[in-house]
C-alpha positions as CSV (number, residue, x, y, z in Angstrom):
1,X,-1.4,18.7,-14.1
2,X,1.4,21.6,-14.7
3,X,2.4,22.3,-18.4
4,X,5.3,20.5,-17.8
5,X,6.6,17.4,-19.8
6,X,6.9,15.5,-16.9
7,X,4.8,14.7,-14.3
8,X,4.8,16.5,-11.0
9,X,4.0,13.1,-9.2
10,X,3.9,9.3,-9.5
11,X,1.1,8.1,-7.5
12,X,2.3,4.3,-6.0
13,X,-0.6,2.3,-4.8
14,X,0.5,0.0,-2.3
15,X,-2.0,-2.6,-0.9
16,X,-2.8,-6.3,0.1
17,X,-4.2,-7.9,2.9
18,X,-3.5,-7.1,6.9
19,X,0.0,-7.6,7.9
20,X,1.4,-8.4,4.5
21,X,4.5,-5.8,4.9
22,X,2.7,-3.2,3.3
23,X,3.7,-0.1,5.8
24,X,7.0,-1.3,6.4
25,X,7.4,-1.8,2.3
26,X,6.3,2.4,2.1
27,X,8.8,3.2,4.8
28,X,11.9,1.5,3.2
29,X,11.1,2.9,0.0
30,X,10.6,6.3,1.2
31,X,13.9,6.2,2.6
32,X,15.3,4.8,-0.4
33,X,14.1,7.2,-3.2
34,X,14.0,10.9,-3.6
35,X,11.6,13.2,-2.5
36,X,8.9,10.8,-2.1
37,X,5.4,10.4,0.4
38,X,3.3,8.5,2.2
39,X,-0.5,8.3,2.7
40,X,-1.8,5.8,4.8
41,X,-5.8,4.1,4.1
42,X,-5.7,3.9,7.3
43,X,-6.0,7.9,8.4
44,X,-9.6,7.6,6.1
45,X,-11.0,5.6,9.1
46,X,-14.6,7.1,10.1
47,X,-14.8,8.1,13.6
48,X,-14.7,5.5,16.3
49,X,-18.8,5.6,16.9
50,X,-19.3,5.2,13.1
51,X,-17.1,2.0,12.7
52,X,-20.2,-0.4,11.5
53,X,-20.6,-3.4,13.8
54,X,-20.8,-7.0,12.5
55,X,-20.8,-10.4,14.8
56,X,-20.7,-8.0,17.5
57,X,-17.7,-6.3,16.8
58,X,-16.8,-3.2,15.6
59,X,-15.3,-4.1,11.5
60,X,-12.3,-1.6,11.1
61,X,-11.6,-3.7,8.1
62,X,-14.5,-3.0,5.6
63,X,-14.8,-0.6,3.0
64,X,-18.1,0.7,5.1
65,X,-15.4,1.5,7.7
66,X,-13.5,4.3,5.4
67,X,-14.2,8.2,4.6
68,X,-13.8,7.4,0.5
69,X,-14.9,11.1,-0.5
70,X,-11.8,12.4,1.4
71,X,-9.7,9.6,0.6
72,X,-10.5,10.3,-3.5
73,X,-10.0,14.5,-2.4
74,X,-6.3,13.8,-1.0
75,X,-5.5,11.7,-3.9
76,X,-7.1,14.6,-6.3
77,X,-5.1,17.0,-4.3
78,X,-1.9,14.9,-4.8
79,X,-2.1,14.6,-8.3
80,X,-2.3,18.1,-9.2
81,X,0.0,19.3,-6.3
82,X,2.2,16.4,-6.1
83,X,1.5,16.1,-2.1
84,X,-0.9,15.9,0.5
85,X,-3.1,18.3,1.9
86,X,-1.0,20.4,4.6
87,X,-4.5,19.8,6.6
88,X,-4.1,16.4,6.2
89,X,-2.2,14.8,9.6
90,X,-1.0,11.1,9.9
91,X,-2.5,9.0,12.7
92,X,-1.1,6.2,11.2
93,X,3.0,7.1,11.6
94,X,2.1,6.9,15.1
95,X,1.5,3.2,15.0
96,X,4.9,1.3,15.0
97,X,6.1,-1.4,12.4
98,X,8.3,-4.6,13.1
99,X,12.0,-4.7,12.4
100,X,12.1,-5.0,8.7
101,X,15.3,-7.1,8.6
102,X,16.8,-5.7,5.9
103,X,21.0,-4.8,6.4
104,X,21.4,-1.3,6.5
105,X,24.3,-2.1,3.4
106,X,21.1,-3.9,1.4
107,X,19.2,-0.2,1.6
108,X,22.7,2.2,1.1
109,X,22.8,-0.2,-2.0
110,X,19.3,0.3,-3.0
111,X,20.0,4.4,-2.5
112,X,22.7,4.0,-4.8
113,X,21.6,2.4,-7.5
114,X,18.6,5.0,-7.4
115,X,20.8,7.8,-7.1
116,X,22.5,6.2,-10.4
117,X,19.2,5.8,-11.9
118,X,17.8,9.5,-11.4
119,X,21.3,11.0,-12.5
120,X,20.8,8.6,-15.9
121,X,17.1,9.7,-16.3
122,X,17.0,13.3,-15.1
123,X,13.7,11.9,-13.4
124,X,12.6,14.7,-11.1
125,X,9.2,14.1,-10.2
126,X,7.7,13.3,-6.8
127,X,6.5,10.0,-5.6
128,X,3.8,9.5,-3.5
129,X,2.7,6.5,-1.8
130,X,-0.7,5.1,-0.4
131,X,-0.7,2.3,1.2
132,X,-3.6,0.7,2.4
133,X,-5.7,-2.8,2.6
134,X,-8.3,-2.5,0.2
135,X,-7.1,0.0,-2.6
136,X,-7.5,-2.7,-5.4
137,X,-10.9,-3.9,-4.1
138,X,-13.4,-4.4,-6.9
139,X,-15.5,-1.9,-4.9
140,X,-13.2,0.5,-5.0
141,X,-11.9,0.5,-8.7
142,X,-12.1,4.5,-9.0
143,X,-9.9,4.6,-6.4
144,X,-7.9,1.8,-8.0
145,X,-7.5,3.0,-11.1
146,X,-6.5,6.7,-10.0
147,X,-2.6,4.3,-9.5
148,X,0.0,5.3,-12.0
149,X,1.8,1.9,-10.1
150,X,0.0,-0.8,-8.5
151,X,1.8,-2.9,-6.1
152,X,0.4,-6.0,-4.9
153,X,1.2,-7.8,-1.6
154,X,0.2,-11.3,0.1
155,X,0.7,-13.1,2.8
156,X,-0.4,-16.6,4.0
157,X,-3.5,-16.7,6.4
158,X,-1.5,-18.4,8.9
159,X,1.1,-15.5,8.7
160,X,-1.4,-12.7,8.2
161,X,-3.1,-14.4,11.6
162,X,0.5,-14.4,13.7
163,X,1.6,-10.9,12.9
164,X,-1.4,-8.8,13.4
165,X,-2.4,-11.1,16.8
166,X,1.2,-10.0,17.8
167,X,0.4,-6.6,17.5
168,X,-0.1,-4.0,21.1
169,X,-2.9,-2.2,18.6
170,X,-3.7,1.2,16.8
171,X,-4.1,4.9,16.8
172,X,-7.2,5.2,15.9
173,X,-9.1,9.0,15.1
174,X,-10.6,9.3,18.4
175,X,-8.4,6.8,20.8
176,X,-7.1,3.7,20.7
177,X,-8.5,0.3,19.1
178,X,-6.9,-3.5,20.3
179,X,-8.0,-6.7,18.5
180,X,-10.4,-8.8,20.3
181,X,-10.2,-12.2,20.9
182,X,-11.3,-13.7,17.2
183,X,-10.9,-10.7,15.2
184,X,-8.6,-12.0,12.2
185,X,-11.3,-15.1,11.9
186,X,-14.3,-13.5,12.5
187,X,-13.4,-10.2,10.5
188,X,-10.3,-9.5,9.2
189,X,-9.5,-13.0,6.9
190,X,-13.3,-13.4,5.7
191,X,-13.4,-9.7,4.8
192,X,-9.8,-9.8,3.0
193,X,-11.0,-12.8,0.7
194,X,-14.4,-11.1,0.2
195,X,-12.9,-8.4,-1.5
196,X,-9.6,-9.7,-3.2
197,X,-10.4,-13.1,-4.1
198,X,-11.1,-12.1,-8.1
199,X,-7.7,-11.9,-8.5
200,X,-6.7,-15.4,-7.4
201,X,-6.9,-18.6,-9.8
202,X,-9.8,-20.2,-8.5
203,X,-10.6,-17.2,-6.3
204,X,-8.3,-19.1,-3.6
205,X,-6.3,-16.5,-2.1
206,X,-3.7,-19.1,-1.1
207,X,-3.1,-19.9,-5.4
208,X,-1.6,-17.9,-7.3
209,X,-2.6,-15.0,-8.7
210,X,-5.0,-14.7,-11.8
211,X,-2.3,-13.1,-14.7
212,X,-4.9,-12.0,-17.1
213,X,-6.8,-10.4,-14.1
214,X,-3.6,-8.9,-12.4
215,X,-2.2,-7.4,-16.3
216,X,-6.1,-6.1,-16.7
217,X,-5.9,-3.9,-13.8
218,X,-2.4,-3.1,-14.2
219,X,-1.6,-4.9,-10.7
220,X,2.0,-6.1,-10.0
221,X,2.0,-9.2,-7.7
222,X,4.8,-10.1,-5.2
223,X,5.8,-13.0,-5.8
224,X,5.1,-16.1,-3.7
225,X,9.0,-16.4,-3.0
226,X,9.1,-13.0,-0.9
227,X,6.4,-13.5,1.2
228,X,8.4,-14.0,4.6
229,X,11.4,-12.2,3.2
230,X,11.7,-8.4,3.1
231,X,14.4,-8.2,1.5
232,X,13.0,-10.1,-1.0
233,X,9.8,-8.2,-1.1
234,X,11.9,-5.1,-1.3
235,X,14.3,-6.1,-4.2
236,X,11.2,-6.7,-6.1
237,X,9.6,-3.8,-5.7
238,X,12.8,-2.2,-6.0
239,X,12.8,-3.4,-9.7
240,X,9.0,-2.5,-10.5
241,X,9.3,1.1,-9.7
242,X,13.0,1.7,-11.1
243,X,11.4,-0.1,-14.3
244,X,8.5,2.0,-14.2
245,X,11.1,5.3,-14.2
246,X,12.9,4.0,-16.9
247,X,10.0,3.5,-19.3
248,X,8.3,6.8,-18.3
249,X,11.7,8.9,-18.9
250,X,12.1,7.2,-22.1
251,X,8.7,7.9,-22.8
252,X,8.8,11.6,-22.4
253,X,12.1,12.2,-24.6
């Protein structure tokens, strides 16, 4: 890290489970806040061939699916040159995003009240973003606890199921990858509670979450109310990172 006293980055971890908002969450925020980035999981992706195959299907959502030695590089790389690797190219931005729904007067709002904060704080350091689906994973705590912010999203199963069946498909390293028929019961849902369901009360990932887990690991979990709203999600995560600004400015006079 420089010699400065304050920090040349804020690394944001952004995850939760397939088509919780996650993506569109990063974009709106980029927009929103100064001089800030985005890393997607999802450019870590092994090539096409190595994708391991369960139930006859190739399993793009498994942590045996994901390069995690260049993944922990980048996130090296970012924390002691507050961005990405110029090497580093974005498959990802070439997958589109549903509308988000949120007024554009909802966002020049958001900017303002940033813009308010920053001149208040003097803050001047760069925010980068990952998001991804399985950042907080148990088996991937390194990773997880490399997060100066850890933002949690969650969706319903039934929701989860709608939005990624209503998706064309993906970019992936080496072509183009489309859901089969079964995909989101078959792989995506049982994978998604398989690795997240420690942090739910009764390891049901349709309860709550688990408070004394979530404070443990330093997670922040939407609430329940935001799920289908955006706007919601985004006011909330609006007021996690502005409070995280404040308390690290204050911090550092």
């Amino acid at each position: 890290m420089p010699s400065s006293s304050k920090p040349a980055v804020l690394l944001l971890g952004i995850s939760g489970p397939s088509s919780s908002g996650k993506t569109t969450l990063s974009r709106l925020l980029r927009d929103i806040f100064p001089s800030t980035s985005i890393l997607h999981l999802d450019d870590f992706y092994l090539t096409d061939a190595e994708i391991p195959v369960r139930h006859g299907i190739q399993d793009w959502d498994c942590i045996e699916s994901l390069n995690l030695d260049d993944l922990r590089s980048c996130l090296a790389h970012i924390r002691t040159q507050g961005k990405s690797p110029p090497s580093l190219v974005s498959k990802e931005d070439q997958n589109s995003v549903g509308e988000h729904g949120v007024p554009e007067q909802v966002i020049q709002d958001c900017k303002n009240k940033v813009r308010k904060l920053v001149e208040k704080t003097g803050w001047n350091a760069r925010i980068a973003m990952v998001d991804g689906f399985l950042l907080f994973s148990e088996n991937m705590a390194d990773v997880r606890d490399m997060f100066d912010v850890r933002i949690f999203l969650r969706t319903s199963y039934a929701t989860a199921k709608k939005r990624r069946e209503a998706r064309s498909g993906y970019v992936t390293l080496e072509g183009f990858w489309e859901d089969p028929p079964g995909y989101v019961d078959k792989i995506v849902w049982p994978n998604y509670i398989n690795d997240h369901a420690f942090l739910f009360q009764n390891r049901d990932v349709e309860d709550k979450l688990n408070d004394k887990v979530a404070e443990s690991i330093g997670i922040h979990g939407m609430p329940r109310e935001a799920e289908k709203s955006m706007r919601e999600c985004l006011d909330w995560a609006m007021g996690v990172l502005c409070d995280e600004i404040e308390t690290r400015s204050r911090a550092e006079t």
